[in-house]
C-alpha positions in Angstrom: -37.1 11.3 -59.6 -34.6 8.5 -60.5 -37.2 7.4 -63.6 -36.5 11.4 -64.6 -32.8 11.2 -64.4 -32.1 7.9 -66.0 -34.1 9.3 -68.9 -32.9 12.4 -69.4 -29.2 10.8 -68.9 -30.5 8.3 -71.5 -31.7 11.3 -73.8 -28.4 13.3 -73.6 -26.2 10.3 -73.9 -27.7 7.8 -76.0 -30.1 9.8 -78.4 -28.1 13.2 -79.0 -24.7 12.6 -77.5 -21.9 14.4 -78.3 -21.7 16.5 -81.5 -18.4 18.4 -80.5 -19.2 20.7 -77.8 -18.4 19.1 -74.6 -15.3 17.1 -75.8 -14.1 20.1 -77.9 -14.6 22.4 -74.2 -12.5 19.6 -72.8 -9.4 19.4 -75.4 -9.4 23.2 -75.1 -8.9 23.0 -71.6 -5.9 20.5 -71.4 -4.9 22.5 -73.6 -4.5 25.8 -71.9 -3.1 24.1 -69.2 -0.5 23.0 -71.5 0.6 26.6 -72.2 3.7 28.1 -70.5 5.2 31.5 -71.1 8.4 31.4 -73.1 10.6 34.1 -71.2 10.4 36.5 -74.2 6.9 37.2 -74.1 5.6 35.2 -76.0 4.3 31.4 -75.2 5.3 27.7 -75.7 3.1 24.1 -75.6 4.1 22.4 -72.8 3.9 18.1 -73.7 1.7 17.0 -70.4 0.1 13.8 -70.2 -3.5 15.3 -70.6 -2.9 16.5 -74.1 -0.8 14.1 -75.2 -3.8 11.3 -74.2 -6.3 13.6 -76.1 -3.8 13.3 -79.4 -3.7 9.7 -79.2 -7.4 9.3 -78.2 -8.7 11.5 -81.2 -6.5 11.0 -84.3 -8.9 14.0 -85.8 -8.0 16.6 -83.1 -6.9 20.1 -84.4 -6.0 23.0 -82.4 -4.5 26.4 -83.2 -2.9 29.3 -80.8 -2.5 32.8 -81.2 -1.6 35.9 -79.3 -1.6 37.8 -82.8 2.5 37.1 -83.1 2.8 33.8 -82.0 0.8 30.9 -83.8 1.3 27.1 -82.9 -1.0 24.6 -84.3 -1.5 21.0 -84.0 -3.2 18.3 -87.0 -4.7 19.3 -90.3 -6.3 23.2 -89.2 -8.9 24.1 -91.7 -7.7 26.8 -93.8 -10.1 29.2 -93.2 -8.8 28.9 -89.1 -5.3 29.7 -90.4 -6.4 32.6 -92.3 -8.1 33.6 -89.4 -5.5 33.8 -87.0 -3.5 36.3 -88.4 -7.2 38.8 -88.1 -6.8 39.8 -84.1 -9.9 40.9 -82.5 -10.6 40.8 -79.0 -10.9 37.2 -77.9 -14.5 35.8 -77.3 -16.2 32.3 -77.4 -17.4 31.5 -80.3 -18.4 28.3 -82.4 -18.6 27.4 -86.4 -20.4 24.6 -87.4 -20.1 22.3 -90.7 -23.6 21.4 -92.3 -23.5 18.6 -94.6 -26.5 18.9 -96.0 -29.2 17.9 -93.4 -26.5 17.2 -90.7 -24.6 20.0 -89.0 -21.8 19.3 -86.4 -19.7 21.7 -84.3 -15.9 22.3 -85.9 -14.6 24.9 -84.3 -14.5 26.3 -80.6 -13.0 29.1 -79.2 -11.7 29.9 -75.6 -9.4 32.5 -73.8 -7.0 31.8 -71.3 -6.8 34.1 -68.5 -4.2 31.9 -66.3 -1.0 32.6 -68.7 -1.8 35.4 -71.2 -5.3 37.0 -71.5 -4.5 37.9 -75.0 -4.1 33.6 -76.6 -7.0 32.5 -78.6 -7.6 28.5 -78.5 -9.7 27.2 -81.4 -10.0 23.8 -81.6 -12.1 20.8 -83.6 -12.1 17.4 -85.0 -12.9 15.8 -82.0 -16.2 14.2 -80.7 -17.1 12.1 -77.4 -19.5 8.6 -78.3 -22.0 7.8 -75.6 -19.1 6.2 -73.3 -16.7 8.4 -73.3 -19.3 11.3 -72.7 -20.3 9.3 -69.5 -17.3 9.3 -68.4 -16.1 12.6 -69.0 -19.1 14.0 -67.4 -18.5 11.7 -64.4 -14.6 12.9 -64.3 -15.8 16.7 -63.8 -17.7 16.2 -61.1 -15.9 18.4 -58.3 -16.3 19.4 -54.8 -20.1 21.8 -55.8 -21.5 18.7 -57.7 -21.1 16.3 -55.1 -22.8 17.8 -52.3 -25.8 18.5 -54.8 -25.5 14.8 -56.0 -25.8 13.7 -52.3 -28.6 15.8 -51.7 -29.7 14.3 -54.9 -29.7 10.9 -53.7 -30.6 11.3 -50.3 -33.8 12.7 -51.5 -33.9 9.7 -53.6 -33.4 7.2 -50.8 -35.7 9.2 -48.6 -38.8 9.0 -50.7 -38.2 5.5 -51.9 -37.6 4.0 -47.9 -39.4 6.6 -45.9 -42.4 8.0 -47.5 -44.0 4.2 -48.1 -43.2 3.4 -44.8 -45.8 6.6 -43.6 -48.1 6.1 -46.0 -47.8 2.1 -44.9 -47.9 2.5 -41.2 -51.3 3.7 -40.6 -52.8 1.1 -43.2 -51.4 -1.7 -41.1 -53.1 0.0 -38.2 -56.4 -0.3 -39.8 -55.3 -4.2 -40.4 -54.4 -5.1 -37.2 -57.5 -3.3 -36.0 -59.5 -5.0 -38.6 -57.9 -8.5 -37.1 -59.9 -8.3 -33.9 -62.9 -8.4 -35.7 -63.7 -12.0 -34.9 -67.5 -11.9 -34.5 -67.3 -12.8 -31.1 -68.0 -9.3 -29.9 -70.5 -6.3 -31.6 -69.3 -2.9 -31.3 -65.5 -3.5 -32.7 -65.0 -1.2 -35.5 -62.0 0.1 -37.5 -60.4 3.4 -36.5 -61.8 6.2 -38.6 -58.9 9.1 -37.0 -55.8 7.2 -38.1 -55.7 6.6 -41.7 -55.1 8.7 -44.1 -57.7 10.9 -45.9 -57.7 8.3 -48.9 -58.5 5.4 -46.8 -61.3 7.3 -44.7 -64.2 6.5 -47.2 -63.0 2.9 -47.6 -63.0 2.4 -43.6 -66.3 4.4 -42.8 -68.0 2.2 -46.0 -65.9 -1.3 -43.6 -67.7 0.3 -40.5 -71.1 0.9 -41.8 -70.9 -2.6 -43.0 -70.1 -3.5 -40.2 -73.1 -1.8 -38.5 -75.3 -3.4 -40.6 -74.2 -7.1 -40.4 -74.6 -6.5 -36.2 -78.2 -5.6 -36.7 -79.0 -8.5 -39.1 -77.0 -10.7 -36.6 -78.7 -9.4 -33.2 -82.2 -9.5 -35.3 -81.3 -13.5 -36.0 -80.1 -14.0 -32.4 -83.6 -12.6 -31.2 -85.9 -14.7 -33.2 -83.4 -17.5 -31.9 -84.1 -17.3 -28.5 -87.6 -16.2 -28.9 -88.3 -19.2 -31.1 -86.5 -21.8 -28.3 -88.7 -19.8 -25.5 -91.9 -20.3 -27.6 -91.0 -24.2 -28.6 -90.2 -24.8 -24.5 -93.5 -25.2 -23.6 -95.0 -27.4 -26.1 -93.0 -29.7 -25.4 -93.5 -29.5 -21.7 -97.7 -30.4 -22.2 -96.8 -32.8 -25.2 -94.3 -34.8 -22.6 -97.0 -34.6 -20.1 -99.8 -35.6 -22.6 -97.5 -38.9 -24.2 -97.9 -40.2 -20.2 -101.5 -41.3 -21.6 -100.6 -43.3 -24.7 -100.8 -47.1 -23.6 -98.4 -49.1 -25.7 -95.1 -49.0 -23.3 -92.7 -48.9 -26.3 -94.8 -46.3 -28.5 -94.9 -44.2 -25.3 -91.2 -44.7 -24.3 -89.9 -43.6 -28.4 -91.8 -40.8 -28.9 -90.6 -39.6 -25.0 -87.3 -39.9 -26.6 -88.4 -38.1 -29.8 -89.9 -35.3 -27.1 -86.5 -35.6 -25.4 -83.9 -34.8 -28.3 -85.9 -32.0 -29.2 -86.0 -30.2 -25.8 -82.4 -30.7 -25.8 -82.1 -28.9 -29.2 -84.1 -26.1 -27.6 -81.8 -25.8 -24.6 -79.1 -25.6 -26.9 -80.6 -23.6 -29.1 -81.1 -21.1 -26.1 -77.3 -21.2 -24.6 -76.0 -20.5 -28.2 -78.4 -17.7 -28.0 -77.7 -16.8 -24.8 -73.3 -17.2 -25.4 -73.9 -14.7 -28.5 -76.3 -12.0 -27.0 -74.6 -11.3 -23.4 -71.5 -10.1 -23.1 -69.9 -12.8 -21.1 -67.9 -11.5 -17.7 -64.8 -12.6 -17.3 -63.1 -13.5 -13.6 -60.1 -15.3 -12.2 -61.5 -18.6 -11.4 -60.7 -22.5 -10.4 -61.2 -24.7 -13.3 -60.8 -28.0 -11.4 -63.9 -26.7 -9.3 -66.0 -25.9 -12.6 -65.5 -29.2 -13.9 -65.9 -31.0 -10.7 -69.5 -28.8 -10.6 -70.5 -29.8 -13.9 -69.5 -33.7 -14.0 -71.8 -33.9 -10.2 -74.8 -31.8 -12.5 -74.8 -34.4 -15.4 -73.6 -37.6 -13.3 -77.3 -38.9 -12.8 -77.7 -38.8 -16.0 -74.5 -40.9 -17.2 -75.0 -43.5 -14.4 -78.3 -43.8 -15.9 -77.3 -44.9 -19.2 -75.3 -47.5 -17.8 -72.0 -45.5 -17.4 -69.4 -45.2 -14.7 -68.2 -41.6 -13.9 -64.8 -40.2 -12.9 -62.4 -37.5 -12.1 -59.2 -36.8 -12.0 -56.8 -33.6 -11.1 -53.8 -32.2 -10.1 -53.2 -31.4 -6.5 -54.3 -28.2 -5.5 -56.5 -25.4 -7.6 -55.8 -24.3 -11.3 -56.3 -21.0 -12.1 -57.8 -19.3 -15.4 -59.6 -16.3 -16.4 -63.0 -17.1 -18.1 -66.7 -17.1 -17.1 -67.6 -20.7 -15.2 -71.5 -20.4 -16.6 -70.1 -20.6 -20.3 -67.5 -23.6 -19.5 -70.2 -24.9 -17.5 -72.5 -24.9 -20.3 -69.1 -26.0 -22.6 -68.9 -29.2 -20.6 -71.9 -30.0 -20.0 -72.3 -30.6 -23.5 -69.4 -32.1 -23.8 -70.2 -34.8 -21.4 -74.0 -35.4 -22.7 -71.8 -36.2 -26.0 -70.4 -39.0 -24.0 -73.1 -40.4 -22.6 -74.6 -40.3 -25.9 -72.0 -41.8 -27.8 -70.0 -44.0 -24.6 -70.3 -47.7 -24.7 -72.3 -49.1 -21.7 -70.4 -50.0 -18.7 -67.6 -47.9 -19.9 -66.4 -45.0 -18.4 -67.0 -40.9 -18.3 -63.7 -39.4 -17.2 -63.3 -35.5 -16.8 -59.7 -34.4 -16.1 -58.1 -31.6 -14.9 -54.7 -30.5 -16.0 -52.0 -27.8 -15.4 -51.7 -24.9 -16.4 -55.4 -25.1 -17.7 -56.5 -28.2 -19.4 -59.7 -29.8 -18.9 -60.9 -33.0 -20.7 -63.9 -35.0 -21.3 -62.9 -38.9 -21.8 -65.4 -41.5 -23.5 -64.5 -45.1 -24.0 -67.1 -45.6 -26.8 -67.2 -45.5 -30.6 -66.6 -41.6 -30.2 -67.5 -38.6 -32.5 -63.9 -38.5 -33.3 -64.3 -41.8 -34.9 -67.4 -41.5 -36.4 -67.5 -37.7 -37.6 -63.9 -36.8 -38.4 -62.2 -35.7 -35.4 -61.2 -31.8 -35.5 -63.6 -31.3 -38.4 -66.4 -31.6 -36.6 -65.7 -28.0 -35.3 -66.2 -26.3 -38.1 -70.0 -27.0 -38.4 -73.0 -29.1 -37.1 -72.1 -32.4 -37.2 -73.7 -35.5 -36.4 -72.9 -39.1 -36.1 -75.0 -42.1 -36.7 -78.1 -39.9 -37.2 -78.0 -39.4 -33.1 -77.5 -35.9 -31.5 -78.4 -32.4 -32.6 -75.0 -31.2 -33.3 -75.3 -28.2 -31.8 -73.0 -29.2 -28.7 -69.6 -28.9 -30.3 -70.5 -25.6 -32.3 -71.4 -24.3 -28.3 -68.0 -25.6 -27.2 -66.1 -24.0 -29.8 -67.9 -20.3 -29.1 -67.0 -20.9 -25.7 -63.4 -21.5 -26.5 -63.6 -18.4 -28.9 -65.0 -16.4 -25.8 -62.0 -16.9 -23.8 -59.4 -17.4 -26.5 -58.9 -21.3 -26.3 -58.0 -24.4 -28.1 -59.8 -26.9 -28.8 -57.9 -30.7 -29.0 -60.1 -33.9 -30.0 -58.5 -37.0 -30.2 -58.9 -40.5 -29.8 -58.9 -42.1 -26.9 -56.2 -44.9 -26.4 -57.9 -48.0 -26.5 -61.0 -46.4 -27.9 -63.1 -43.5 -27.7 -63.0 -39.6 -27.9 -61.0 -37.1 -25.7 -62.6 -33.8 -26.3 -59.7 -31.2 -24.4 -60.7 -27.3 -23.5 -57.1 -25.9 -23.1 -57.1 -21.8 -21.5 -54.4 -19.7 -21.5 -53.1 -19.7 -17.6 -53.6 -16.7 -15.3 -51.1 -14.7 -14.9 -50.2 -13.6 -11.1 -52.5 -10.6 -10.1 -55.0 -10.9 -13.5 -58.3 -9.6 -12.8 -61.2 -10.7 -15.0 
C-alpha cells in the first residue's frame, strides 16, 4: 500500500504535474473570496492577503469578473475572454485549452460564486503549480474529511507492516523452538503439525517424516550394536579361559591384556547401547551416595594398579534429579580413565560438591594433557594408543541425559579433573 501511494504521488507530481487545473481551481477560489458586494448592486475586489500572494507568486496570472454589467479584470486577459464577457449565458464550469502544436495546456477556467452573487463568472489563467508547489498545495487542502481517511490510511499501513509479520512470524518460531528440543537424545520428538500455517504444513510433515526415518535407521544401528557386544561377550569369555594354557608367563600375561581391553570395549559398547535404547527414569536422588557406590565398585581395581583411593564431600546429602545407573555407569568410566592414565602411587580422588558437583581427580599425565582437554568430548579420543575411547563419549550422553556440564581441567600439580556438574533439585521435584 505505501509502494502504491508513493508511486502514484510520484506519477501525478513528478511525471504529469500541474498543467493549470489544480492551481487555476485555487487562484479562482482566493479569488471569490476576495469579492464583496458594493452597496449598489453590483460587486468590488476586496485586496486580501491570499490573492495578493497568488499575484506576486505568478507574474502570469489573469483573471476576469462579470455579472454581465460589471467587469474587473486583473493582468494581460486574452482577448477572446474580454470579448466574451460582454456574451451572458448562464454560468457553468468550463475550460479552454491552448495547443501548441503537440502540447496543449489549460488557459482558461471558469467558476461561479454562490457565497456573494450567483450571477459573477470567474475565468481565470496564466498560472501553473511545478512539482513543489503542487505538493504543497495539495497538502494545504487537506481538511477535517481527509484527515480521518488519511489516518485510517496509515493505520492500515502501520497495521500490516507491524502486525501482520508478527502472526505470520509467531507460529514459525513455534515450530523453531519445537524443532530446538530435538537433540537426539530422545525418539518420538517431532514438530507440531496443528500450529503452523497451511504454507509451512508440507515443510514440517516432510521435517517429521524425516525425522521418522532417521529414528528407524538409528534404533536399527543401536540393535546390531548391542547384539554385536552380546555375540563378542562370549568369545572372549572361552578365549580368556583358553590363554590360561599358553606357557610363556609374559606371552600369557599380554595377550590377557589384549583379551582385557577388548571386553572393556564390549561393555562399553553395551552401556552406550543400553544409555541410547531405554528411556532412562529419572528420580530425586543423593549424588554423594552414587559416587561413594561407584568409587567402593571400581576401588579394587585402582589399588591394584598401584593407586591410592579417596573421597571427599560436603556434610550432609546433595540432592539432584537423574537416574544413579547412568551416573553410575558415567563414573565408573570416568575413574577406569584414571587408573588407566594415573601415575602409580598417586592418588584417585572422587569429590562431591554443592549444589551438584561431582569430580573424578587423577594425579597422572591425564587425558587433559595428552588428548586436548574439552575436545576430547566431541569424539573418540585416545591417548598414547591406550584406552578405547568410548568412556568420555558415555559420560557426555549421560550428561546430555540429564542436562549437564561437563568441566575437564587440569589438575594442580598435575593430572586431569574430569567434573559432572547437575542442575540442583528444586524443593518438592519429583523425577
Amino acid at each position: 500500500m505505501t509502494a502504491v501511494l508513493l508511486c502514484a504521488w510520484i506519477v501525478m507530481g513528478v511525471l504529469y504535474g500541474d498543467d493549470g487545473g489544480y492551481a487555476q481551481f485555487d487562484a479562482a477560489i482566493a479569488i471569490r473570496t476576495a469579492i464583496q458586494p458594493d452597496g449598489n448592486g453590483s460587486f468590488k475586489l476586496e485586496r486580501t492577503p491570499e490573492l495578493e500572494s497568488y499575484k506576486a507568486q505568478f507574474p502570469t496570472l489573469w483573471f476576469l469578473l462579470t455579472d454581465g454589467h460589471t467587469t474587473i479584470s486583473y493582468g494581460a486577459v486574452p482577448g477572446w475572454v474580454s470579448a466574451g464577457a460582454t456574451v451572458w449565458d448562464t454560468p457553468q464550469a468550463m475550460s479552454g485549452y491552448v495547443v501548441h502544436g503537440s502540447d496543449m495546456t489549460l488557459e482558461r477556467l471558469v467558476a461561479g460564486d454562490s457565497d456573494t452573487d450567483p450571477t459573477i463568472r470567474i475565468e481565470v489563467g496564466g498560472v501553473a503549480y511545478t512539482s513543489s508547489q503542487l505538493t504543497r498545495a495539495i497538502l494545504a487542502d487537506l481538511d477535517m474529511t481527509t484527515i480521518p481517511l488519511l489516518i485510517v490510511l496509515l493505520a492500515t499501513i502501520l497495521l500490516t507492516v507491524l502486525v501482520v509479520p508478527v502472526m505470520i512470524a509467531r507460529p514459525v518460531r513455534r515450530a523453531a523452538r519445537a524443532a530446538e528440543l530435538i537433540d537426539g537424545s530422545r525418539e518420538g520428538v517431532r514438530l507440531p503439525e496443528t500450529g503452523p500455517p497451511a504454507e509451512l504444513r508440507p515443510l514440517v510433515s516432510a521435517f517429521n517424516r524425516a525425522l521418522d526415518r532417521i529414528d528407524m535407521a538409528t534404533a536399527e544401528q543401536r540393535r546390531f550394536l548391542s547384539h554385536a557386544a552380546h555375540e563378542l561377550r562370549t568369545p572372549l569369555a572361552r578365549v580368556r579361559t583358553r590363554l590360561e594354557r599358553v606357557e610363556d608367563g609374559q606371552l600369557r600375561a599380554e595377550l590377557v591384556a589384549d583379551v582385557q581391553d577388548l571386553s572393556a570395549t564390549v561393555t562399553m559398547l553395551l552401556q552406550l547401547a543400553r544409555l541410547a535404547a531405554e528411556p532412562t527414569a529419572l528420580g530425586r536422588l543423593d549424588l554423594v551416595g552414587v559416587g561413594l557406590r561407584a568409587l567402593a565398585q571400581d576401588a579394587p581395581m585402582a589399588i591394584a594398579a598401584g593407586l591410592e583411593v579417596e573421597f571427599r564431600n560436603e556434610k550432609g546429602p546433595i540432592p539432584i534429579v537423574g537416574s544413579a545407573q547412568a551416573i553410575g555407569i558415567a563414573l565408573s568410566n570416568l575413574i577406569r580413565n584414571a587408573v588407566q592414565h594415573g601415575a602409580k602411587g598417586g592418588r584417585i580422588i572422587v569429590e562431591v560438591q554443592r549444589p551438584g558437583r561431582i569430580a573424578v581427580i587423577d594425579e597422572g599425565e591425564g587425558i587433559a594433557c595428552a588428548v586436548g582437554g574439552a575436545e576430547a568430548l566431541t569424539s573418540i579420543a585416545r591417548a598414547k594408543n591406550s584406552g578405547t575411547g568410548l568412556g568420555l563419549t558415555i559420560v557426555a550422553q549421560v550428561a546430555a541425559l540429564h542436562k549437564a556440564k561437563v568441566s575437564i581441567e587440569e589438575t594442580p600439580g598435575g593430572g586431569t579433573t574430569v567434573a559432572l556438574i547437575f542442575p540442583p533439585a528444586r524443593e518438592g521435584m519429583e523425577g
